[in-house]
PDB file of N, CA, C and O in Angstrom:
ATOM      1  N   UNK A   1     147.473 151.655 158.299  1.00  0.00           N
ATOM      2  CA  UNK A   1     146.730 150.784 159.181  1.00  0.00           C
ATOM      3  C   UNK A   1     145.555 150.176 158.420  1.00  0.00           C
ATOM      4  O   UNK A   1     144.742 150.684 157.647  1.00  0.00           O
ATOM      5  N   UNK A   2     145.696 149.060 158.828  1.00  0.00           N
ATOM      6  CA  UNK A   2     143.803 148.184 158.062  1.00  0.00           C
ATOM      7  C   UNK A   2     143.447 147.640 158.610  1.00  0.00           C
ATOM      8  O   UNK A   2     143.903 146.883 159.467  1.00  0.00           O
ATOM      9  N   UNK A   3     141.954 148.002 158.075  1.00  0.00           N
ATOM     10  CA  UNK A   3     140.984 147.499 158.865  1.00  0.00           C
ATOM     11  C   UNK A   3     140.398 145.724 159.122  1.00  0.00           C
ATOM     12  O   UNK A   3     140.444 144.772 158.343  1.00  0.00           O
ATOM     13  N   UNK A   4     140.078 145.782 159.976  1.00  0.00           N
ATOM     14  CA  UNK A   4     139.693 144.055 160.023  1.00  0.00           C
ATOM     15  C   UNK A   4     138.261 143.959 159.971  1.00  0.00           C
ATOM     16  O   UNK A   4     137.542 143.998 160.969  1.00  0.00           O
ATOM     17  N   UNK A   5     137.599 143.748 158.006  1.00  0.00           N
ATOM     18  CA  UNK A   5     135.758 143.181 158.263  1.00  0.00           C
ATOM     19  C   UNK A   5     135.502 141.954 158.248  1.00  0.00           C
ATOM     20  O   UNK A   5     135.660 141.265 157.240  1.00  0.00           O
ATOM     21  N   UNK A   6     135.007 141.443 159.527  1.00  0.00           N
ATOM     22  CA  UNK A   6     134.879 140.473 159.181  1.00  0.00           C
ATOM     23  C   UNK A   6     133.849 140.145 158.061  1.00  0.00           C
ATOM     24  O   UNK A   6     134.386 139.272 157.379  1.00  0.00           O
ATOM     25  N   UNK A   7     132.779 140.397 157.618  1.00  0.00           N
ATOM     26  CA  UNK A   7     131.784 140.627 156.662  1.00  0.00           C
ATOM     27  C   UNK A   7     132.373 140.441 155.481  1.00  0.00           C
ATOM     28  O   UNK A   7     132.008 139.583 154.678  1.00  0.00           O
ATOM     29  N   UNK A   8     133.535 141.414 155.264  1.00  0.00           N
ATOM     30  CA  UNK A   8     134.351 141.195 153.872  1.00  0.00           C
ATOM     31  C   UNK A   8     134.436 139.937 153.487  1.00  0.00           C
ATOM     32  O   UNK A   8     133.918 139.199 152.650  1.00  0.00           O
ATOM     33  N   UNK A   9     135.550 139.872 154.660  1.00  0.00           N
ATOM     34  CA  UNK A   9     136.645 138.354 154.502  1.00  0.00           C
ATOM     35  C   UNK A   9     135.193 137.185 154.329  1.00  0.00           C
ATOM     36  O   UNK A   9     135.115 136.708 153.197  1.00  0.00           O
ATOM     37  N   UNK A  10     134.435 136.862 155.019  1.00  0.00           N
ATOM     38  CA  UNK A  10     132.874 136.258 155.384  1.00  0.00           C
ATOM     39  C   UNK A  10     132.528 136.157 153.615  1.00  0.00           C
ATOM     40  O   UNK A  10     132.765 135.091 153.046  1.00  0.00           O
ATOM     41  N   UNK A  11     132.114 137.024 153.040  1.00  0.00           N
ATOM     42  CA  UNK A  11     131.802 136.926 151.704  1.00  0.00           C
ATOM     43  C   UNK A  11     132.558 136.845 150.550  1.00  0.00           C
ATOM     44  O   UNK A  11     132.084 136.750 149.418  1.00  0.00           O
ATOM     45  N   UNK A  12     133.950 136.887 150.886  1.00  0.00           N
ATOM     46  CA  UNK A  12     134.992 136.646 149.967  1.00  0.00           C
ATOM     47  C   UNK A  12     134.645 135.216 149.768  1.00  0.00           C
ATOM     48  O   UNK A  12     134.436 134.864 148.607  1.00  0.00           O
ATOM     49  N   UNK A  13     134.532 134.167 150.903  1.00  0.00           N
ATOM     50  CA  UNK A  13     134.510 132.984 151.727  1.00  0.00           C
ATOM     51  C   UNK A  13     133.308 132.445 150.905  1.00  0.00           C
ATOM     52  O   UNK A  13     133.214 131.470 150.160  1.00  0.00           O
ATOM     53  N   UNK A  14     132.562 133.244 151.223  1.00  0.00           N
ATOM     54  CA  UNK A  14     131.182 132.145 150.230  1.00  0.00           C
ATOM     55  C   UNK A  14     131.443 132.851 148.832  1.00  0.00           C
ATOM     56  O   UNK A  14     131.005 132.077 147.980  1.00  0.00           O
ATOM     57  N   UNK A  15     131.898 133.835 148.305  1.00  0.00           N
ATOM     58  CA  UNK A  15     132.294 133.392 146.665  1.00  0.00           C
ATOM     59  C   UNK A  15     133.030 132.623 145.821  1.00  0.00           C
ATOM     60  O   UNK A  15     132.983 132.281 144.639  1.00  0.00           O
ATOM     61  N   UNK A  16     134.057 132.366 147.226  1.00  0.00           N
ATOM     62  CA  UNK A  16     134.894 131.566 146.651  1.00  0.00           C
ATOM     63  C   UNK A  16     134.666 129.857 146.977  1.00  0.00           C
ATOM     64  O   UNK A  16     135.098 128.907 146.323  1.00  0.00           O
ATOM     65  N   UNK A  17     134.001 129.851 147.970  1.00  0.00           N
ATOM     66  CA  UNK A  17     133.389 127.839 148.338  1.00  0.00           C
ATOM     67  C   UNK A  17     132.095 128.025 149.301  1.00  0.00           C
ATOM     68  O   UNK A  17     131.894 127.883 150.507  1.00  0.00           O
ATOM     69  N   UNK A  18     130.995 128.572 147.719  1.00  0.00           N
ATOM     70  CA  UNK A  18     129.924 128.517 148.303  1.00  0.00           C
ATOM     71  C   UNK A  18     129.033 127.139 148.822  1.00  0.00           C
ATOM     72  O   UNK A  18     128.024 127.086 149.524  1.00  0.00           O
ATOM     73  N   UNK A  19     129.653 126.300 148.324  1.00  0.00           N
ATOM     74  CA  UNK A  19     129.114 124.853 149.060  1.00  0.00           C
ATOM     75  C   UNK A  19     130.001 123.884 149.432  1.00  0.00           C
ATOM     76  O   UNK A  19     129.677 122.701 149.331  1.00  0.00           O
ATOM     77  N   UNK A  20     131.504 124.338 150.014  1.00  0.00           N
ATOM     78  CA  UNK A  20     132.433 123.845 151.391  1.00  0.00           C
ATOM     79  C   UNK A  20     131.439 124.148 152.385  1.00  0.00           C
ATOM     80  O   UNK A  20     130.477 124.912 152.465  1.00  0.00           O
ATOM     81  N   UNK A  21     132.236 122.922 153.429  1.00  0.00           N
ATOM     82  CA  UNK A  21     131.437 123.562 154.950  1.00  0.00           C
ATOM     83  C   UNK A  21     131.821 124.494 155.633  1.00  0.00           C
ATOM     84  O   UNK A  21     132.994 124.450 156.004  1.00  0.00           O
ATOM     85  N   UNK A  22     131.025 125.589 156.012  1.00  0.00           N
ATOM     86  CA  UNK A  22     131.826 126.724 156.196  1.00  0.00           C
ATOM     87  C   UNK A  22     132.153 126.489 157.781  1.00  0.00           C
ATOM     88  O   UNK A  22     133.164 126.981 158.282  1.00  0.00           O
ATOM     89  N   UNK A  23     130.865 125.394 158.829  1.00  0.00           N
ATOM     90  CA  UNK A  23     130.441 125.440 160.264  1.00  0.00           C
ATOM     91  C   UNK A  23     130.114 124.488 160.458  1.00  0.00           C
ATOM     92  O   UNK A  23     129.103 124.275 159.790  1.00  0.00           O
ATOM     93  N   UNK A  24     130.432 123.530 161.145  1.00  0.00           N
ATOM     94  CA  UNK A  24     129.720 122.108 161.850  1.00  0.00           C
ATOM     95  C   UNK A  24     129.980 122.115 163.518  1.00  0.00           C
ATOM     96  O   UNK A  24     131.103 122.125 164.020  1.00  0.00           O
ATOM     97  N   UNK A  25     128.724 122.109 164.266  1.00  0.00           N
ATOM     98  CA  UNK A  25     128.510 122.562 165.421  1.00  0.00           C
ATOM     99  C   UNK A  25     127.423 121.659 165.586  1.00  0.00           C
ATOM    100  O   UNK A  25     126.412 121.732 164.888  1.00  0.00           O
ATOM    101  N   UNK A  26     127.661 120.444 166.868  1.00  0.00           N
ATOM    102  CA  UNK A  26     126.523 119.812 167.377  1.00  0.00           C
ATOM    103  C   UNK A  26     126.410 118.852 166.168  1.00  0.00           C
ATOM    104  O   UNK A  26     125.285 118.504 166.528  1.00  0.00           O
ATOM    105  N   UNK A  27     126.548 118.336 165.373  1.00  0.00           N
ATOM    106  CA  UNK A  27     126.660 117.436 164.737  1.00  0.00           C
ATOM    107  C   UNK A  27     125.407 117.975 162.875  1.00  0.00           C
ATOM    108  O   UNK A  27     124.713 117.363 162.064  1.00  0.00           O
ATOM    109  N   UNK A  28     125.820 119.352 163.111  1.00  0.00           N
ATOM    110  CA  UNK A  28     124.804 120.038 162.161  1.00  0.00           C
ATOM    111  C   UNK A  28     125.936 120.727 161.026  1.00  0.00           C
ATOM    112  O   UNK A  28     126.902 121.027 161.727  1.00  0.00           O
ATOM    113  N   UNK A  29     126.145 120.987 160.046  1.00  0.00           N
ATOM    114  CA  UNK A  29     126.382 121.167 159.247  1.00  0.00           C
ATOM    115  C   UNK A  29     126.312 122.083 158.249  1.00  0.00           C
ATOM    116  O   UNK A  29     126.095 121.466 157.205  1.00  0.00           O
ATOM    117  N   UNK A  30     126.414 123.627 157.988  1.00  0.00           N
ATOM    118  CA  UNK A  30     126.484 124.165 156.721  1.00  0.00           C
ATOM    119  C   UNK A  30     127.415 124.652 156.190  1.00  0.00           C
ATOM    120  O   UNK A  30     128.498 124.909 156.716  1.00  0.00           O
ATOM    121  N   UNK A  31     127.089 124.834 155.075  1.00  0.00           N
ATOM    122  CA  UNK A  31     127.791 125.303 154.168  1.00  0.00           C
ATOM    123  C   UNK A  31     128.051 127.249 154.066  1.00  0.00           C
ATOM    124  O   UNK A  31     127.328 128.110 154.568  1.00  0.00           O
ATOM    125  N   UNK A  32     129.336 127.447 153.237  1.00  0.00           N
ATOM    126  CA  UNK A  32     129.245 129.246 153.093  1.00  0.00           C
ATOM    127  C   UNK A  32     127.771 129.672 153.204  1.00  0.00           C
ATOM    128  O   UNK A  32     127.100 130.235 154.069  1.00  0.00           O
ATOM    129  N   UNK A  33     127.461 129.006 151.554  1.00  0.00           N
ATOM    130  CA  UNK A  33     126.067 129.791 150.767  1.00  0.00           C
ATOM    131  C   UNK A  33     124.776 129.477 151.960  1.00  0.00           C
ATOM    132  O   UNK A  33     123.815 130.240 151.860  1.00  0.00           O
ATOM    133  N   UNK A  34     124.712 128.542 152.932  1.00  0.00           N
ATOM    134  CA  UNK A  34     123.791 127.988 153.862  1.00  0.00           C
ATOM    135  C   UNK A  34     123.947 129.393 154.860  1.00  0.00           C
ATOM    136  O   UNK A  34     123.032 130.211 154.770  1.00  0.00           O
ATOM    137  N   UNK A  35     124.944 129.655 155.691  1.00  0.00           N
ATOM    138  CA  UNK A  35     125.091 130.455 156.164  1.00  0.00           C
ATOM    139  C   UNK A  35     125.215 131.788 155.839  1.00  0.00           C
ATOM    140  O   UNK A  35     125.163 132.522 156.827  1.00  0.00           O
ATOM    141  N   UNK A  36     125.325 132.206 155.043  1.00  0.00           N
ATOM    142  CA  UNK A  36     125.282 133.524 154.376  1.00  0.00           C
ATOM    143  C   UNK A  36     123.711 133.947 154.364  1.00  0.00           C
ATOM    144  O   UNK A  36     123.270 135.070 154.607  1.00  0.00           O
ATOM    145  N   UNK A  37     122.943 132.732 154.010  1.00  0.00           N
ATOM    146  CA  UNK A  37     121.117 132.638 153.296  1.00  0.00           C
ATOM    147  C   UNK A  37     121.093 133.096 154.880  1.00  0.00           C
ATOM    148  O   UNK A  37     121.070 134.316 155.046  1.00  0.00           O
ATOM    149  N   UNK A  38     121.096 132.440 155.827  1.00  0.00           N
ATOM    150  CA  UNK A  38     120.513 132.316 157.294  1.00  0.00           C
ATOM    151  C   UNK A  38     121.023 133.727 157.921  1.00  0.00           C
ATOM    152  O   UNK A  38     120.315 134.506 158.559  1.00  0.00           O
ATOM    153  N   UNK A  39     122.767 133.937 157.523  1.00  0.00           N
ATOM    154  CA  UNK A  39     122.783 134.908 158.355  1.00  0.00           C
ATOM    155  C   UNK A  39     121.842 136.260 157.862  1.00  0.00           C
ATOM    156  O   UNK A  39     121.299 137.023 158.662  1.00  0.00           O
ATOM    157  N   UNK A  40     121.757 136.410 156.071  1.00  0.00           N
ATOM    158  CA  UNK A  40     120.502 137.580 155.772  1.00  0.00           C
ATOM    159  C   UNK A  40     119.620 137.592 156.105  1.00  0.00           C
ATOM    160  O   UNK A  40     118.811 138.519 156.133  1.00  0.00           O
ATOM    161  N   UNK A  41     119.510 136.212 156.565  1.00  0.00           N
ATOM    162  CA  UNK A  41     117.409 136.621 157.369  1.00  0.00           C
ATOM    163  C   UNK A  41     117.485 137.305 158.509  1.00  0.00           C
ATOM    164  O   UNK A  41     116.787 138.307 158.663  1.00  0.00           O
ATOM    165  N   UNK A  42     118.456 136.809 159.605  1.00  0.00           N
ATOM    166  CA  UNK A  42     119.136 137.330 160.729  1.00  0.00           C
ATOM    167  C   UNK A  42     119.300 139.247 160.689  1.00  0.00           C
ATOM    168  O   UNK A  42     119.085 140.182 161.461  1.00  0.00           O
ATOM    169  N   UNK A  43     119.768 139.062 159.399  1.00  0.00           N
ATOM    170  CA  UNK A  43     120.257 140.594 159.637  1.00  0.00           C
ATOM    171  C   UNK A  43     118.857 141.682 159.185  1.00  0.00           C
ATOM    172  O   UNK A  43     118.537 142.743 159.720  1.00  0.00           O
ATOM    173  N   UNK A  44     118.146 140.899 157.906  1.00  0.00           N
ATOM    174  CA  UNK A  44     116.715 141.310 157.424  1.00  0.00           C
ATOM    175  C   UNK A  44     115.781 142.028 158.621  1.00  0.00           C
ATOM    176  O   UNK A  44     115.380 143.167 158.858  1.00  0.00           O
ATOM    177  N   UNK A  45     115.655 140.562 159.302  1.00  0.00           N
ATOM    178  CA  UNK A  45     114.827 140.791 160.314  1.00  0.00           C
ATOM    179  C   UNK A  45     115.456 142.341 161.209  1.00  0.00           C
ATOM    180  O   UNK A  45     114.824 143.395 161.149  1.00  0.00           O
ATOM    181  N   UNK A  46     116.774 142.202 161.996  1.00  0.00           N
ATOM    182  CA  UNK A  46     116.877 143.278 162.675  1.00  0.00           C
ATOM    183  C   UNK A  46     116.728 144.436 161.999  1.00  0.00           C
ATOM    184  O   UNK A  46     116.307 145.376 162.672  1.00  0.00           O
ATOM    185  N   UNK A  47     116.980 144.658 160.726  1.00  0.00           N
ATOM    186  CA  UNK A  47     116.612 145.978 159.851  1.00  0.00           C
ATOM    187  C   UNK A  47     115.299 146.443 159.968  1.00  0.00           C
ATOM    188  O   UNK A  47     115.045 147.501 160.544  1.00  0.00           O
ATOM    189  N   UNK A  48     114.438 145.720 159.458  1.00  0.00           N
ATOM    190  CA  UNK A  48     113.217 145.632 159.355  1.00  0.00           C
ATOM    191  C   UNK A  48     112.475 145.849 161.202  1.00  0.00           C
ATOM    192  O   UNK A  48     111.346 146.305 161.386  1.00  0.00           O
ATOM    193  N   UNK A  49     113.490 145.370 162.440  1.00  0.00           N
ATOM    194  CA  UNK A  49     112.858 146.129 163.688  1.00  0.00           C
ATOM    195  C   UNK A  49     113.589 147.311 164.271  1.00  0.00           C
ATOM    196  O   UNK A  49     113.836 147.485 165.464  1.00  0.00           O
ATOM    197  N   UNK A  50     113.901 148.099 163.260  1.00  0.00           N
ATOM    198  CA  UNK A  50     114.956 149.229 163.739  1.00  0.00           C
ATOM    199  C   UNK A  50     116.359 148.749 164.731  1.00  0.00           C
ATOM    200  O   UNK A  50     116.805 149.539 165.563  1.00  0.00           O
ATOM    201  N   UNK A  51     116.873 147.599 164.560  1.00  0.00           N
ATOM    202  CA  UNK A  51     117.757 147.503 165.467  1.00  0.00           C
ATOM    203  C   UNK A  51     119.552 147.977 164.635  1.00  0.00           C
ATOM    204  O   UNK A  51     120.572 147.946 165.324  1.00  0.00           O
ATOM    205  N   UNK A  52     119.575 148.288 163.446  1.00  0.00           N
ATOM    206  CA  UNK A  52     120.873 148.941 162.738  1.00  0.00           C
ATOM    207  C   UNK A  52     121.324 149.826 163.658  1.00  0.00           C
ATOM    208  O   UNK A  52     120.675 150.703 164.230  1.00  0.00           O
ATOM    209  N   UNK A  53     122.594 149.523 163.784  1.00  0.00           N
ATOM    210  CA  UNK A  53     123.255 150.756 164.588  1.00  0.00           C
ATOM    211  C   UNK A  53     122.777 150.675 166.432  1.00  0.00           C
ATOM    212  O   UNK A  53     123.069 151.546 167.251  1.00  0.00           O
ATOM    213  N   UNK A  54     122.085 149.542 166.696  1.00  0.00           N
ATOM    214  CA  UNK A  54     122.271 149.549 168.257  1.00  0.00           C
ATOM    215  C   UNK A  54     122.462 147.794 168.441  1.00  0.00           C
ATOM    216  O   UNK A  54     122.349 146.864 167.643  1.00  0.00           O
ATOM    217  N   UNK A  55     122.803 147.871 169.883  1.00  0.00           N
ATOM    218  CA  UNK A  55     122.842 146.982 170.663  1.00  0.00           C
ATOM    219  C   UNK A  55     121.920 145.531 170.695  1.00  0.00           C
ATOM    220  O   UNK A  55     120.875 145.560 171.344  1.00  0.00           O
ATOM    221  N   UNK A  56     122.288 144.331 170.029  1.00  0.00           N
ATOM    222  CA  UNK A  56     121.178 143.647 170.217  1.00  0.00           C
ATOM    223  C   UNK A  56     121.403 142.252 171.249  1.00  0.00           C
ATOM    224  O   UNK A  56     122.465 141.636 171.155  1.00  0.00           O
ATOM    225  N   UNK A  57     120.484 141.861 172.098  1.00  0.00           N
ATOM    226  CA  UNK A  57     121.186 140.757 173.013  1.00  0.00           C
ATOM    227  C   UNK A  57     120.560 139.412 172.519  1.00  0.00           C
ATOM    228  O   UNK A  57     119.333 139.424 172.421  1.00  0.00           O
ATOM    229  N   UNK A  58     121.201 138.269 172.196  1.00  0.00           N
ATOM    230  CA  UNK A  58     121.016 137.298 171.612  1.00  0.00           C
ATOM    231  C   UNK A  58     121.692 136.200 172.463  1.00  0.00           C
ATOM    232  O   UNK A  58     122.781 136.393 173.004  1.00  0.00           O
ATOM    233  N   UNK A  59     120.985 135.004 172.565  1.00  0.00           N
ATOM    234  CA  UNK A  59     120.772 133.718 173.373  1.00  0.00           C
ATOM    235  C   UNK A  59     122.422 132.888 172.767  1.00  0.00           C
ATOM    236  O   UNK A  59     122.650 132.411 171.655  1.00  0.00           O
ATOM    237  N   UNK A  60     122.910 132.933 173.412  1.00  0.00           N
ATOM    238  CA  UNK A  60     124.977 132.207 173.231  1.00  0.00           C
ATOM    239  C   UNK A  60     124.602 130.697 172.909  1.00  0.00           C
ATOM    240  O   UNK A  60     125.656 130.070 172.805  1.00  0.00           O
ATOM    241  N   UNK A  61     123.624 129.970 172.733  1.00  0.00           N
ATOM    242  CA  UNK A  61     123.304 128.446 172.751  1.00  0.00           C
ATOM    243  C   UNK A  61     124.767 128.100 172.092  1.00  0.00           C
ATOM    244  O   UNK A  61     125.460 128.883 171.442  1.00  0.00           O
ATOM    245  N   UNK A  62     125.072 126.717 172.422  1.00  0.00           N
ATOM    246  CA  UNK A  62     125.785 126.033 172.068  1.00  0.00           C
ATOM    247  C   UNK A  62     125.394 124.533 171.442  1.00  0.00           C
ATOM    248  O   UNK A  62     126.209 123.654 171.162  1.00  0.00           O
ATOM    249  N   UNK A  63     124.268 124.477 171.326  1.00  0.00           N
ATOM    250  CA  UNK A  63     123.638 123.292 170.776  1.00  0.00           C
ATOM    251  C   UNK A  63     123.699 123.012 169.200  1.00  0.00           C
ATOM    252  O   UNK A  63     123.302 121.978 168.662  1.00  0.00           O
ATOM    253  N   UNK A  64     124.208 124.004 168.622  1.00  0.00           N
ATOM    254  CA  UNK A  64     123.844 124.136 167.053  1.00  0.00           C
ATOM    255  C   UNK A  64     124.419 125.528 166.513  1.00  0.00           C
ATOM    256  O   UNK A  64     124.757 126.360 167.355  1.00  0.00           O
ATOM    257  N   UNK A  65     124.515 125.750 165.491  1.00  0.00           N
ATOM    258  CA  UNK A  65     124.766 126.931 164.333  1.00  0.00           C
ATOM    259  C   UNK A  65     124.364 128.355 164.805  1.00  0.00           C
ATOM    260  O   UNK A  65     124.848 129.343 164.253  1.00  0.00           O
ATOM    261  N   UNK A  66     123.466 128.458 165.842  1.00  0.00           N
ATOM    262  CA  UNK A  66     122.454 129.744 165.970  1.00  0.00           C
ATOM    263  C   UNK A  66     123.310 131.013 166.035  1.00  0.00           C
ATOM    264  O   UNK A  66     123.180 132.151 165.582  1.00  0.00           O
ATOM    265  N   UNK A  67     124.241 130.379 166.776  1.00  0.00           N
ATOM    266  CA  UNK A  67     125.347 131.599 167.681  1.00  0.00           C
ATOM    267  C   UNK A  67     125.743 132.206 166.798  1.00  0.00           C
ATOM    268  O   UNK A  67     125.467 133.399 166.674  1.00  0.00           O
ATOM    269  N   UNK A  68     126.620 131.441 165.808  1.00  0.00           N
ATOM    270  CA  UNK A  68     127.545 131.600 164.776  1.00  0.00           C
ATOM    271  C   UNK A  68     126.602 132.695 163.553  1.00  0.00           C
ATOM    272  O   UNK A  68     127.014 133.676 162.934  1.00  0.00           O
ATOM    273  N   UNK A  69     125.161 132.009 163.547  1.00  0.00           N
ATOM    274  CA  UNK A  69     124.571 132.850 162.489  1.00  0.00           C
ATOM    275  C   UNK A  69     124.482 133.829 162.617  1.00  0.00           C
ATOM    276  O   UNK A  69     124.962 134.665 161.851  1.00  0.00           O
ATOM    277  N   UNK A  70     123.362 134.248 164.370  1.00  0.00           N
ATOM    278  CA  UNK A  70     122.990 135.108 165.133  1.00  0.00           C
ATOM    279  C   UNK A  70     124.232 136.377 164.464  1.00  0.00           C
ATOM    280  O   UNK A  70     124.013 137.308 163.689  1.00  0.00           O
ATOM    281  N   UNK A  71     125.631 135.923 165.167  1.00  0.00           N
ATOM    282  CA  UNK A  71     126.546 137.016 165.319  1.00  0.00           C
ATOM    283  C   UNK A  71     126.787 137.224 163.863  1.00  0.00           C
ATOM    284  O   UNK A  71     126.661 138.440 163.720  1.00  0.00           O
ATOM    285  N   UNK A  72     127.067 136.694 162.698  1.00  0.00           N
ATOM    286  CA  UNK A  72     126.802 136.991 161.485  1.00  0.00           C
ATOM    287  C   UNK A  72     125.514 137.864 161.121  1.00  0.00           C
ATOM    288  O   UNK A  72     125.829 138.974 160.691  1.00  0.00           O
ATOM    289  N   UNK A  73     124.675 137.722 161.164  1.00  0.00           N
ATOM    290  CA  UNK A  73     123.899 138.255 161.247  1.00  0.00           C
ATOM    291  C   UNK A  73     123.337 139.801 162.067  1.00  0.00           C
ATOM    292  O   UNK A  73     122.372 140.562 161.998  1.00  0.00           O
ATOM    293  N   UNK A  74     124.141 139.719 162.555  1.00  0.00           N
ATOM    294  CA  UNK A  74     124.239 141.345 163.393  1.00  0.00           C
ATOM    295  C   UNK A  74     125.226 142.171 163.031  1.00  0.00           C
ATOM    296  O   UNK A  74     125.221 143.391 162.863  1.00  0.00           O
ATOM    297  N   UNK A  75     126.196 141.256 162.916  1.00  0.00           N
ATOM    298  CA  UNK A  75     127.229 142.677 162.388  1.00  0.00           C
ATOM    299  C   UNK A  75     126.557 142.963 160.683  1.00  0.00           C
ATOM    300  O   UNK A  75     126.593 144.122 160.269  1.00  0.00           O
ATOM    301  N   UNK A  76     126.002 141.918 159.827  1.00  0.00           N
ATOM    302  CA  UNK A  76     125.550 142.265 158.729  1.00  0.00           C
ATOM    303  C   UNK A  76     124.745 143.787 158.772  1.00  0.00           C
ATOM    304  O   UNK A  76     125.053 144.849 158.232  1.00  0.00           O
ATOM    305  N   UNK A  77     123.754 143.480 159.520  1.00  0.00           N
ATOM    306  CA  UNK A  77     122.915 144.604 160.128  1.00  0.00           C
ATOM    307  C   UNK A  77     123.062 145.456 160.619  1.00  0.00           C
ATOM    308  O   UNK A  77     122.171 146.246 160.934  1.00  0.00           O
ATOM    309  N   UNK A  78     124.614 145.611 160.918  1.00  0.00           N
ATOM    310  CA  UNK A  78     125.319 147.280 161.296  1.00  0.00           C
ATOM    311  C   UNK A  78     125.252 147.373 163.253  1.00  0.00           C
ATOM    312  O   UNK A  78     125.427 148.401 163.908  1.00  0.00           O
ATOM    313  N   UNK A  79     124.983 146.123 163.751  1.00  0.00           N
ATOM    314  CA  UNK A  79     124.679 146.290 165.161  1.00  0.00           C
ATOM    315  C   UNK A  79     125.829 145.837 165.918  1.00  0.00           C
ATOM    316  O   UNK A  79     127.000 145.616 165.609  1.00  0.00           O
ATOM    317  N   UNK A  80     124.996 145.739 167.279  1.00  0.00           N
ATOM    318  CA  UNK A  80     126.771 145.386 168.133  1.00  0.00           C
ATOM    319  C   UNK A  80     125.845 144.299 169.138  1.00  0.00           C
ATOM    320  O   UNK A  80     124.811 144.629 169.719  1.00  0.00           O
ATOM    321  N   UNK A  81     126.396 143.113 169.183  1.00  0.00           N
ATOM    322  CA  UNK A  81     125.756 142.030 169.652  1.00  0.00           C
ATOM    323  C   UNK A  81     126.383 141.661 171.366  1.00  0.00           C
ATOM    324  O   UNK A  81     127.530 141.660 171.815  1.00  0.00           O
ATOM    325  N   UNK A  82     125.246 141.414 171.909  1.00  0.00           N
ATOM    326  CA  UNK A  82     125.556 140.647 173.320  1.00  0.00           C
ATOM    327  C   UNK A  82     125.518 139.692 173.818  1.00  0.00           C
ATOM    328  O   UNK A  82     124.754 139.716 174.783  1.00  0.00           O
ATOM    329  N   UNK A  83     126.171 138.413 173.588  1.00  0.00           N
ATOM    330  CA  UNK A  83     125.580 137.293 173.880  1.00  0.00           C
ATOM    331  C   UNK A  83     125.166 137.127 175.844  1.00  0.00           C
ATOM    332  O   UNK A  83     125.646 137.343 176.957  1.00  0.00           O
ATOM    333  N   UNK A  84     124.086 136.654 175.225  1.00  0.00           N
ATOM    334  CA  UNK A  84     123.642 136.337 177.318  1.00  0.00           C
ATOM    335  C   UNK A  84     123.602 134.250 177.163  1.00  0.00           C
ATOM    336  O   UNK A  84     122.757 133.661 176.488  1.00  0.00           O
ATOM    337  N   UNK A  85     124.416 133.737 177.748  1.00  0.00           N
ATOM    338  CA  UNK A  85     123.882 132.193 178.058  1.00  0.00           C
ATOM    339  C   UNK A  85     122.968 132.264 178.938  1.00  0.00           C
ATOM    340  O   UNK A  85     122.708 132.991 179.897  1.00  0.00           O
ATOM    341  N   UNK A  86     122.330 130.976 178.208  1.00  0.00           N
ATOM    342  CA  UNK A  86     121.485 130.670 178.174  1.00  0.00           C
ATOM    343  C   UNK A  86     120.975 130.229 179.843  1.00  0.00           C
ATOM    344  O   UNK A  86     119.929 130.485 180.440  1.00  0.00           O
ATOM    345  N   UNK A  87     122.239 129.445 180.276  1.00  0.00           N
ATOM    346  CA  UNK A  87     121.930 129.206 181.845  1.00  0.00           C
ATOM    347  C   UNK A  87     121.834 130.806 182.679  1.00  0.00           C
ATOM    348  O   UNK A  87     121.179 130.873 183.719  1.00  0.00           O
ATOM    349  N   UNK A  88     122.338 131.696 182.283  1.00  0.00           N
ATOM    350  CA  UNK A  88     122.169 132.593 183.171  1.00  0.00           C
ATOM    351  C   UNK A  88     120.655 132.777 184.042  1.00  0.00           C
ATOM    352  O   UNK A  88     119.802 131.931 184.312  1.00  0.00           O
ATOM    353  N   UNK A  89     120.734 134.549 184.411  1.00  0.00           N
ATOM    354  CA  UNK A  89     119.464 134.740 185.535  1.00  0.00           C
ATOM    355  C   UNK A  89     118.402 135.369 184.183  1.00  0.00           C
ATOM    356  O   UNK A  89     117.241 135.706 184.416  1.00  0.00           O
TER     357      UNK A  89
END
């Protein structure tokens, strides 16, 4: 049986076309190496507030890249993500 990371496959992805577009959402644009940079700050930051290894709830926007990073960015960080939209209560 094997496993499915996405993280792996994710960084295979920017070694191999670190400046293809990896995401274009809302008329915005990056690249692997763009997203990889964004999703480590993403994941930095939750390290750095003890959130590794728990639950974090993050804003689903659909306006732009955020989502896509956001959730990159959490599983980087060892967490388990919740998206809440944005219209909700």
């Amino acid at each position: 049986m094997s496993v499915f990371d996405p993280i792996t496959l994710f960084r295979r992805s920017v070694e191999r076309w670190p400046d293809r577009p990896a995401l274009s959402v809302a008329g915005e644009q990056l690249t692997y190496a763009e997203l990889d940079a964004r999703s480590d700050r993403v994941a930095r930051a939750l390290v750095r507030a003890g959130a590794e290894g728990q639950r974090v709830a993050f804003t689903a926007r659909r306006d732009g890249p955020w989502v896509y990073t956001a959730i990159l960015g959490i599983l980087k960080a060892g967490a388990a993500g919740i998206p809440l939209l944005p219209e909700g209560p």
